[in-house]
C-alpha positions in Angstrom: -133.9 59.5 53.7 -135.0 56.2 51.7 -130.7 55.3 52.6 -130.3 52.5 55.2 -128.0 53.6 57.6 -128.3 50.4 59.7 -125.0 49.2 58.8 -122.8 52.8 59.3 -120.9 53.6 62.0 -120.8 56.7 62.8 -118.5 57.1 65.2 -115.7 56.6 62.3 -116.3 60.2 61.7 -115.2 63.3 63.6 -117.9 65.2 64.8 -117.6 68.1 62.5 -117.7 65.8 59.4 -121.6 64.3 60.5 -122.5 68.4 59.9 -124.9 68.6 57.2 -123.3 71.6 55.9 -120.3 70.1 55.8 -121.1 66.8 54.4 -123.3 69.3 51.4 -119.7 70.9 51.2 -117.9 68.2 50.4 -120.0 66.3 48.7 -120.6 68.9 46.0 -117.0 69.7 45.9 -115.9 66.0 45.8 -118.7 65.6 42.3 -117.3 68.4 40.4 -113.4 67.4 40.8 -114.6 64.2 39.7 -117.1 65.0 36.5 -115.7 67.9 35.7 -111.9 68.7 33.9 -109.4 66.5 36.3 -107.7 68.1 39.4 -104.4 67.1 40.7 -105.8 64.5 42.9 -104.3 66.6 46.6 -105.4 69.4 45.5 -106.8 70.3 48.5 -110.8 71.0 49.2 -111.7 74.7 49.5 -114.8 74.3 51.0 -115.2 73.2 54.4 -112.0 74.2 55.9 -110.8 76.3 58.3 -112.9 73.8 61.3 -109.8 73.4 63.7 -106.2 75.5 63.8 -103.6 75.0 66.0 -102.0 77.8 68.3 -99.0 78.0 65.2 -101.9 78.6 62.4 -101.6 82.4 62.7 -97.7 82.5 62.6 -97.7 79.9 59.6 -99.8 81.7 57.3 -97.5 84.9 58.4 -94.9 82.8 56.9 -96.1 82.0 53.5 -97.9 78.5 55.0 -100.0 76.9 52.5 -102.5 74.5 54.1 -104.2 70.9 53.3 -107.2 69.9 55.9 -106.5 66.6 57.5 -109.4 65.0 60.2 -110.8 68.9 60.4 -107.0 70.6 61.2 -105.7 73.0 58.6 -101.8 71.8 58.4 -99.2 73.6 56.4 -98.1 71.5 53.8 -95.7 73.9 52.3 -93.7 77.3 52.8 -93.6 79.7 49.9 -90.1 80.0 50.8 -89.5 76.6 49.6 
């Protein structure tokens, strides 16, 4: 690319985010929350997800979980019970 990446440190980033399918994914997803209508600003991504789940993931999402991605982990944020 004509981008110098002299001065990025690349260890910052978890392996799965230096993906180029991943990095396509979010940056395409990151443009159209930003030019197009506004989004709640955590609305979470939908592409790109699912990368790492804990043991509990299955038994979360049997229980209504609804999940943010934080550093590649899908966390439940919320229960539909509350």
């Amino acid at each position: 690319t004509s981008i110098d990446h002299h001065a990025i440190d690349y260890s910052r980033f978890y392996p799965h985010q230096t993906k180029e399918q991943f990095i396509w994914d979010r940056c395409t997803e990151t443009a159209m929350k930003v030019y197009n209508p506004a989004v709640h600003p955590r609305e979470p991504f939908s592409k790109a997800r699912n990368v790492r789940r804990s043991p509990f993931w299955e038994r979360e999402k049997e229980l209504g979980g609804h999940f943010m991605e934080l550093g590649g982990w899908e966390r439940a944020h919320g229960y539909a019970a509350n």
